[in-house]
MOPAC internal coordinates of N, CA, C and O (Angstrom, degrees):
PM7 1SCF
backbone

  N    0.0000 0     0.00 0     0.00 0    0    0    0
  C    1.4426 1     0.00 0     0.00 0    1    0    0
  C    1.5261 1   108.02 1     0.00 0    2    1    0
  O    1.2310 1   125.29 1   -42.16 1    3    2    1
  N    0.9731 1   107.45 1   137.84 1    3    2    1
  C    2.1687 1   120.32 1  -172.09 1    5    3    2
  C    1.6251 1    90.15 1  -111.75 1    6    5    3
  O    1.2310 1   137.23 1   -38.40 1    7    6    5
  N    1.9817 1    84.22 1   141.60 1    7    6    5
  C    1.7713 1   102.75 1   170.61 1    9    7    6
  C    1.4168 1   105.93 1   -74.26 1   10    9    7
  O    1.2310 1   122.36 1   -22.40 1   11   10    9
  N    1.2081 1   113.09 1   157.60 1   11   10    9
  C    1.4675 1   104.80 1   154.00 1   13   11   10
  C    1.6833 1   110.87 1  -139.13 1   14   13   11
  O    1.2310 1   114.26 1   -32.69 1   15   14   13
  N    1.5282 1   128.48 1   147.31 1   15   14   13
  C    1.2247 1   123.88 1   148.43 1   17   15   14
  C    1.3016 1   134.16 1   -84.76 1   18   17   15
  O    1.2310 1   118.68 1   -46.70 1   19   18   17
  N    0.9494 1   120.12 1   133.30 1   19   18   17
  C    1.7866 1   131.94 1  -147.77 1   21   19   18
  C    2.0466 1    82.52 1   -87.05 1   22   21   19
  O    1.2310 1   107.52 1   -78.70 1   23   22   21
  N    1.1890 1   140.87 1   101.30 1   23   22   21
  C    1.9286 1   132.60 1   132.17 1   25   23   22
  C    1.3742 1   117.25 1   -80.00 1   26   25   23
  O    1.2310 1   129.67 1   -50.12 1   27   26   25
  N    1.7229 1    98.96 1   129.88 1   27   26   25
  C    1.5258 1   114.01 1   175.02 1   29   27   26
  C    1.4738 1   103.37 1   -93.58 1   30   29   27
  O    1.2310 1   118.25 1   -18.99 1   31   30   29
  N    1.6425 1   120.93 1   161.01 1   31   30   29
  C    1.3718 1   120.40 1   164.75 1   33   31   30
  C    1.6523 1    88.17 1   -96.08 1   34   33   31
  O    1.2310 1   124.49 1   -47.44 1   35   34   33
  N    1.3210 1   108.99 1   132.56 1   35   34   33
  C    1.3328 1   143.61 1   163.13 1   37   35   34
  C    1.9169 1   113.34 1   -50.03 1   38   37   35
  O    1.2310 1   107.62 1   -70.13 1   39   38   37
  N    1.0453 1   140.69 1   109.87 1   39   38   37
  C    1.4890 1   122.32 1   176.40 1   41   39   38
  C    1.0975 1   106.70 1  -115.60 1   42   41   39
  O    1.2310 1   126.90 1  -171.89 1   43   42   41
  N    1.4915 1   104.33 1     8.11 1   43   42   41
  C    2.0549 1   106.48 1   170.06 1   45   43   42
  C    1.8565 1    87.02 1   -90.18 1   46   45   43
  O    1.2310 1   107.71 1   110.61 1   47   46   45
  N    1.4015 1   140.54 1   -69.39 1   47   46   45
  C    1.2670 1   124.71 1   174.20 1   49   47   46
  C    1.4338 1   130.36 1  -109.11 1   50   49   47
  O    1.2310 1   126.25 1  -144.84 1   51   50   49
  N    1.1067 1   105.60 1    35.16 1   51   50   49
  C    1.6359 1   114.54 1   165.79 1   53   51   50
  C    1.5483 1   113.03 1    59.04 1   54   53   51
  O    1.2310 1   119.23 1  -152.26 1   55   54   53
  N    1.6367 1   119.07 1    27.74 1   55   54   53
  C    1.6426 1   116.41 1  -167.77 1   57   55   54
  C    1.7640 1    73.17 1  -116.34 1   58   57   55
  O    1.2310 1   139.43 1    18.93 1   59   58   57
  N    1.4564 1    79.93 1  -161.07 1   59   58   57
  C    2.1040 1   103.27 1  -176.65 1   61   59   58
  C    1.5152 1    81.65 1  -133.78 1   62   61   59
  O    1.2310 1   126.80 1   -45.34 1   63   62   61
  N    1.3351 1   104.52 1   134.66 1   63   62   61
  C    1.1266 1   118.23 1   168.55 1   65   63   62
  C    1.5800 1   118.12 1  -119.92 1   66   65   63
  O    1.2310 1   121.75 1   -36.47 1   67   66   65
  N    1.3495 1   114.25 1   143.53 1   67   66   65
  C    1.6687 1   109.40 1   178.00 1   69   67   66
  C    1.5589 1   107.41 1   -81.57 1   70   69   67
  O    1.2310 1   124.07 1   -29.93 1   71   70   69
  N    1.5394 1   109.80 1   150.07 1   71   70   69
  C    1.5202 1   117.26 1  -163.71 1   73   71   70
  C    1.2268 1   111.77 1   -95.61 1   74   73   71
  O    1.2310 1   113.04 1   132.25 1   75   74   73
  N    1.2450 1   130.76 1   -47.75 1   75   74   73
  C    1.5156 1   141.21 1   171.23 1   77   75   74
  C    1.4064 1   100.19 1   119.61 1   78   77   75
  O    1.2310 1   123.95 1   172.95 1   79   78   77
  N    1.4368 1   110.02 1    -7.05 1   79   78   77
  C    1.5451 1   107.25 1   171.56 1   81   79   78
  C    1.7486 1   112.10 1   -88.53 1   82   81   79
  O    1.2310 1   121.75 1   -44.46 1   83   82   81
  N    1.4302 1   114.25 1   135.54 1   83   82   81
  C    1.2130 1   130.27 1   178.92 1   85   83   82
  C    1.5687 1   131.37 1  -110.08 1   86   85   83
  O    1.2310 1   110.55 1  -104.11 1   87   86   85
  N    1.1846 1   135.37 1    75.89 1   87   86   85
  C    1.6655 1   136.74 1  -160.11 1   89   87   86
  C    1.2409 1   108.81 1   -75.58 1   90   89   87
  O    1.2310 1   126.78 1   -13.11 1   91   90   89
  N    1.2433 1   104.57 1   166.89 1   91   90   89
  C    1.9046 1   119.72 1   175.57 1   93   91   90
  C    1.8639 1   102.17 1  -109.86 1   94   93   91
  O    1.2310 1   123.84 1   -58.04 1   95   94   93
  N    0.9658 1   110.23 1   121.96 1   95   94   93
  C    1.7676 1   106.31 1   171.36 1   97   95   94
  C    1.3377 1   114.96 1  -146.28 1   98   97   95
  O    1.2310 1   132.65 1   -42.65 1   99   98   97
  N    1.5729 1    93.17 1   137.35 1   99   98   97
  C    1.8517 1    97.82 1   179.40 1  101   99   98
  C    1.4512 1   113.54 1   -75.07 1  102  101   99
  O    1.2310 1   117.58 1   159.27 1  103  102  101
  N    1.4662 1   122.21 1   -20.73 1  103  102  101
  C    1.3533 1   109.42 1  -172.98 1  105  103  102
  C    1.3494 1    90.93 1  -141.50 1  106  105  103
  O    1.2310 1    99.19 1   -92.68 1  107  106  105
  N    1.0484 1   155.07 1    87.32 1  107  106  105
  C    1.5579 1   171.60 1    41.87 1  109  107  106
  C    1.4891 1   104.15 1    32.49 1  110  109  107
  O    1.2310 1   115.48 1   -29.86 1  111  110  109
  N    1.5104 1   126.18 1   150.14 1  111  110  109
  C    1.2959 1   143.17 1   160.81 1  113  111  110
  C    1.6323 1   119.10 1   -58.27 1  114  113  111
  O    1.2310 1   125.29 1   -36.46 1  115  114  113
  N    1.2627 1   107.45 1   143.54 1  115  114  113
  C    1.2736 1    85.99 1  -170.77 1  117  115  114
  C    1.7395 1    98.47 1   -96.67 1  118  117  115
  O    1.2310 1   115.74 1  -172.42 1  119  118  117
  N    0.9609 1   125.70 1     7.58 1  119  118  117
  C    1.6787 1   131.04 1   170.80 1  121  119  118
  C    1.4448 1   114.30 1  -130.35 1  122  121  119
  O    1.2310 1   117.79 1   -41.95 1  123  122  121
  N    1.0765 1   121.81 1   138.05 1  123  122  121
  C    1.7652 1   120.73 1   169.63 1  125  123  122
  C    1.3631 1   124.51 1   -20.65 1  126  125  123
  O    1.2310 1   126.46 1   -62.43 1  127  126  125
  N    1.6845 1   105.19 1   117.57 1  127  126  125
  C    2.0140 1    90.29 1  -145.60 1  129  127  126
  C    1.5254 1    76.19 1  -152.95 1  130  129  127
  O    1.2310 1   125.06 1   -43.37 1  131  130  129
  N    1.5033 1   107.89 1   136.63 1  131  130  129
  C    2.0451 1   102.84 1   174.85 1  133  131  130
  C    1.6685 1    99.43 1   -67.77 1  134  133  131
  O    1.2310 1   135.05 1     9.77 1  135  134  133
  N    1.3828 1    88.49 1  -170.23 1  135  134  133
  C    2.0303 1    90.23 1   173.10 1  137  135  134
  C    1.7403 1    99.24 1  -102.03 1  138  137  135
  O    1.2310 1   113.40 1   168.99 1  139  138  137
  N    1.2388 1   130.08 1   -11.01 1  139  138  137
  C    1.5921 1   121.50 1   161.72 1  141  139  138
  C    0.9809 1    88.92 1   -53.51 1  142  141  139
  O    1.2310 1   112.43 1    82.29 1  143  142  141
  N    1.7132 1   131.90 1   -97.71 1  143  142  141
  C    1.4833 1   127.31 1  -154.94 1  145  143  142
  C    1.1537 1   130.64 1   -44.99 1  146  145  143
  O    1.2310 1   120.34 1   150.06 1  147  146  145
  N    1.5862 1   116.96 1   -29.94 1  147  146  145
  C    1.6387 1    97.85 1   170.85 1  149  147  146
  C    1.3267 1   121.29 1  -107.16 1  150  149  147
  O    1.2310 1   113.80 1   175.91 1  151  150  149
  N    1.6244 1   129.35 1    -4.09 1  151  150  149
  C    1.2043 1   114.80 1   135.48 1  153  151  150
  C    1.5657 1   142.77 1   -85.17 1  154  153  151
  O    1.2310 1   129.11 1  -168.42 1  155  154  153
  N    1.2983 1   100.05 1    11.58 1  155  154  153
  C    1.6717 1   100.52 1   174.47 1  157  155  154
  C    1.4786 1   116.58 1   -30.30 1  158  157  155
  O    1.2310 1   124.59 1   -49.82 1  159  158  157
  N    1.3157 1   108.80 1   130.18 1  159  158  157
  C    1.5205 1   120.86 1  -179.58 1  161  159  158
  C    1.6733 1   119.50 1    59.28 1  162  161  159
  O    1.2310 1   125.22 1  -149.80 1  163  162  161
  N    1.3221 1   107.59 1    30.20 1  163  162  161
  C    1.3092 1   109.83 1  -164.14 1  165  163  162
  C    1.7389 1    89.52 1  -150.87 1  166  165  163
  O    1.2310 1   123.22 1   -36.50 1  167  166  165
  N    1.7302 1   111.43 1   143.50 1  167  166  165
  C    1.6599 1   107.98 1   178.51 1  169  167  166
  C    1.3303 1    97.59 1   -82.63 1  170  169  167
  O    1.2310 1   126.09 1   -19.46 1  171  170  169
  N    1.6450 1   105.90 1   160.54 1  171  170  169
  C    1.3850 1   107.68 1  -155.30 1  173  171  170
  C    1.7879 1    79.88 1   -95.23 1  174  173  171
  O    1.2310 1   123.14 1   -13.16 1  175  174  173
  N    1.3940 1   111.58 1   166.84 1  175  174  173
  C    1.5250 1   135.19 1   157.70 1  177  175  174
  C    1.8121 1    86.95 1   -42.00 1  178  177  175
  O    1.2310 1   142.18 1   -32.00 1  179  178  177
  N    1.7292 1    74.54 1   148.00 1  179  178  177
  C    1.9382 1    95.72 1   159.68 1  181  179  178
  C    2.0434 1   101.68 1   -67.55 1  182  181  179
  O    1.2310 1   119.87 1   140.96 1  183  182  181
  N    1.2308 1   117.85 1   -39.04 1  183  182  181
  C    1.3975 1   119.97 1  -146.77 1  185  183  182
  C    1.7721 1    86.79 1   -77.37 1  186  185  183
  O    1.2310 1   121.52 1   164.15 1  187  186  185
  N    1.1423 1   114.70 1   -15.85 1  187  186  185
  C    1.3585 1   118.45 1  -169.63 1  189  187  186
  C    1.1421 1   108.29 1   -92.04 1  190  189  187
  O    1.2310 1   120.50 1   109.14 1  191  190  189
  N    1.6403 1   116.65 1   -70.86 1  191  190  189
  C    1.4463 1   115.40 1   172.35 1  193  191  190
  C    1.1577 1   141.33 1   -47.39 1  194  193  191
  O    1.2310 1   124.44 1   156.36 1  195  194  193
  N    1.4327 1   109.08 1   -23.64 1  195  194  193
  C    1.4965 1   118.65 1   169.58 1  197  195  194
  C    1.7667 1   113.26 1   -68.83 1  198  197  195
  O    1.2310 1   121.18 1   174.53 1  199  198  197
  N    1.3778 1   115.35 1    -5.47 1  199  198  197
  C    1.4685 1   102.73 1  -179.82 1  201  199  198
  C    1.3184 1   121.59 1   -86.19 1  202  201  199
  O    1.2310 1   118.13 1  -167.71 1  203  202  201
  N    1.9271 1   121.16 1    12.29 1  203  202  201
  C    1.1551 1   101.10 1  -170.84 1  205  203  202
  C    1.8958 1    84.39 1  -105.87 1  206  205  203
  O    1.2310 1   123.61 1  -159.96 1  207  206  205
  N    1.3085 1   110.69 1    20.04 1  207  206  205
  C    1.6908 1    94.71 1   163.97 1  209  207  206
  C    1.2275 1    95.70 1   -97.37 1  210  209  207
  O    1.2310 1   101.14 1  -148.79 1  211  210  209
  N    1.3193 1   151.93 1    31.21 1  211  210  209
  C    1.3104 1   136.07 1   160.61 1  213  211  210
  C    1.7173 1   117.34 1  -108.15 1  214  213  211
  O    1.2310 1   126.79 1   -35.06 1  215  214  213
  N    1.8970 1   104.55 1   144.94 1  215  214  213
  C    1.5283 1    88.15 1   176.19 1  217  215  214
  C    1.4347 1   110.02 1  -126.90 1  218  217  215
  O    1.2310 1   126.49 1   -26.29 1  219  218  217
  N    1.2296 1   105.12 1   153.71 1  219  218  217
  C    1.7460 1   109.27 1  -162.83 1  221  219  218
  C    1.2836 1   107.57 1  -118.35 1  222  221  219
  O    1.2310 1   120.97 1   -27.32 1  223  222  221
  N    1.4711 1   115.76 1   152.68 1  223  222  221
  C    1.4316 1   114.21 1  -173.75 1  225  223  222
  C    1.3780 1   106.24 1  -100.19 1  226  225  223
  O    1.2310 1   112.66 1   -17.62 1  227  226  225
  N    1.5891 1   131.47 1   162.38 1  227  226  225
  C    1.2270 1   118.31 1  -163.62 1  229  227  226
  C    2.1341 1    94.44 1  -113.23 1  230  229  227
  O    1.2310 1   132.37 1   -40.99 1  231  230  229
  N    1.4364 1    93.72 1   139.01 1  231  230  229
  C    1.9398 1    83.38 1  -170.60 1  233  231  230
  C    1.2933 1   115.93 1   -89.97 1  234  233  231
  O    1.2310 1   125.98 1  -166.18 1  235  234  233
  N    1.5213 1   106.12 1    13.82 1  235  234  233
  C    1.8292 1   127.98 1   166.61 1  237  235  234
  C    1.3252 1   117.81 1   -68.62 1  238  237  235
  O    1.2310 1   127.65 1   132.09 1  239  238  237
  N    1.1082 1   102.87 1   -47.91 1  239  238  237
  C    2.1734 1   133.25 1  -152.31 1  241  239  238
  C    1.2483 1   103.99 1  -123.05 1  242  241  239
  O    1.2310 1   115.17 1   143.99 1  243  242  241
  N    1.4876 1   126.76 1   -36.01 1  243  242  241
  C    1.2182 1   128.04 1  -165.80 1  245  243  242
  C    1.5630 1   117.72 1    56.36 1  246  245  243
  O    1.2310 1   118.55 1  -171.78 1  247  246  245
  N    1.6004 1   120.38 1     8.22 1  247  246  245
  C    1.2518 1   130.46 1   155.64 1  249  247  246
  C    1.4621 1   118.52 1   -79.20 1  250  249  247
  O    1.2310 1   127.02 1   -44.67 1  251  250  249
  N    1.8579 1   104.10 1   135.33 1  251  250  249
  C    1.6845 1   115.22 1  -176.04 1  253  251  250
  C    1.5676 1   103.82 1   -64.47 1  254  253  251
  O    1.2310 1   115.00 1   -33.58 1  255  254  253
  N    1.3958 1   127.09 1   146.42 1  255  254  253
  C    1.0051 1   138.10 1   169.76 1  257  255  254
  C    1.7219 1   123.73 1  -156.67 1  258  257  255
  O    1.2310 1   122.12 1   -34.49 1  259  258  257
  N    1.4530 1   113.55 1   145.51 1  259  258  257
  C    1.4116 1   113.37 1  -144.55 1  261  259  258
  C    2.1063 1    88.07 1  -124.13 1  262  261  259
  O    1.2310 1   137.61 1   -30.99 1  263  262  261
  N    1.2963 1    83.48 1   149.01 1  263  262  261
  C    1.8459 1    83.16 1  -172.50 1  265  263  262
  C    1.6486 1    96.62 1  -123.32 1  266  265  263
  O    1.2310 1   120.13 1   -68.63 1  267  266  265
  N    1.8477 1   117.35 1   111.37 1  267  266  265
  C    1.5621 1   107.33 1   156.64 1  269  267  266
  C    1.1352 1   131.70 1  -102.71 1  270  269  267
  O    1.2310 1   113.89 1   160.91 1  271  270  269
  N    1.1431 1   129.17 1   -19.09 1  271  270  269
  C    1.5854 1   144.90 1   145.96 1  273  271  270
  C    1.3460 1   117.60 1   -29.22 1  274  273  271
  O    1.2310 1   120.22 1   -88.00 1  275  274  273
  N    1.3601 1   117.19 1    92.00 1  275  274  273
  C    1.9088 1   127.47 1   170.67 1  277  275  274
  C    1.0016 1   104.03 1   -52.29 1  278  277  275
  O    1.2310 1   113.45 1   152.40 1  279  278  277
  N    1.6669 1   129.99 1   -27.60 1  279  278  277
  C    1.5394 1   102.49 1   174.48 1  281  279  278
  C    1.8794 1   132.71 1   -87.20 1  282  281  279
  O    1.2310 1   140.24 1  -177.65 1  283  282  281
  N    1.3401 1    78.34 1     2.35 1  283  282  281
  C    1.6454 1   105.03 1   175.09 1  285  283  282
  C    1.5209 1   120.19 1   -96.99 1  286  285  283
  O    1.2310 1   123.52 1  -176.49 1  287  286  285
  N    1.6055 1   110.86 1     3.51 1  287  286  285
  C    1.5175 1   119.06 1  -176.85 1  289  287  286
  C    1.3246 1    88.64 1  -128.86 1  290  289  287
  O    1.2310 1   125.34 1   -42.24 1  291  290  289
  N    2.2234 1   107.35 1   137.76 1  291  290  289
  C    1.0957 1    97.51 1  -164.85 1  293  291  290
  C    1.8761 1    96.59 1  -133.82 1  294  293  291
  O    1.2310 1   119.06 1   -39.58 1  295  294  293
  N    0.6589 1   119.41 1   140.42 1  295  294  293
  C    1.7893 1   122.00 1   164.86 1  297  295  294
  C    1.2399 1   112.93 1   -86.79 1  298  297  295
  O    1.2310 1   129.50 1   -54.68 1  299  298  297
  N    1.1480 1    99.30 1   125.32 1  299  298  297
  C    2.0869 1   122.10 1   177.68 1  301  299  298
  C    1.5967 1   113.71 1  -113.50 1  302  301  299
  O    1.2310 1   126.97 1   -85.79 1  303  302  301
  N    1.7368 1   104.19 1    94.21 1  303  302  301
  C    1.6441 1    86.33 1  -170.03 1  305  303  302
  C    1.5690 1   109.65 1   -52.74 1  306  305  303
  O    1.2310 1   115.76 1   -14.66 1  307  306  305
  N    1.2573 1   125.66 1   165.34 1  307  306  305
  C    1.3982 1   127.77 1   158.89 1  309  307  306
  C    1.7757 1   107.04 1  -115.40 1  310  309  307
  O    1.2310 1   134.08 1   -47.78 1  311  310  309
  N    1.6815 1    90.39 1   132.22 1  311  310  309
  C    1.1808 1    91.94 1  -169.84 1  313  311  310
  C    2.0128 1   113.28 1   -84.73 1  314  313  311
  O    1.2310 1   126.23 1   -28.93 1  315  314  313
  N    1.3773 1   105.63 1   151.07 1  315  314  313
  C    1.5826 1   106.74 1   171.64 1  317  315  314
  C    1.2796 1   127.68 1   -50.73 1  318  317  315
  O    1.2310 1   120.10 1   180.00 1  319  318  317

């Protein structure tokens, strides 16, 4: 099973920001990949789908902001 770090695209400043959230996945990308692209046509993980109930603050703006767009949520394996 591979770590991953969860990056949102920001729409308070248009960067990707890292979340501080970290998942476990059996079939994860093996390079920085949104969750549209590597689950296309496939239901996403619970550990996945549950992140668009979360909202993140941006450390640009310091305004809360919430990401639902899979192609705007990205997985970063972390290596061992």
């Amino acid at each position: 099973m591979a770590k991953y770090s969860i990056h949102v695209f920001c729409n308070e400043c248009t960067d990707v920001h890292p979340t501080g959230i970290v998942i476990n996945l059996d079939d994860g990308p093996v390079n920085k990949a949104s969750i549209g692209d590597t689950y296309a046509g496939k239901e996403l993980p619970i550990e996945v789908a549950t992140l668009k109930n979360n909202t993140f603050t941006c450390p640009n703006t310091s305004k809360p902001f919430s990401q639902s767009d899979n192609d705007q949520v990205f997985l970063v394996p972390i290596s061992n």
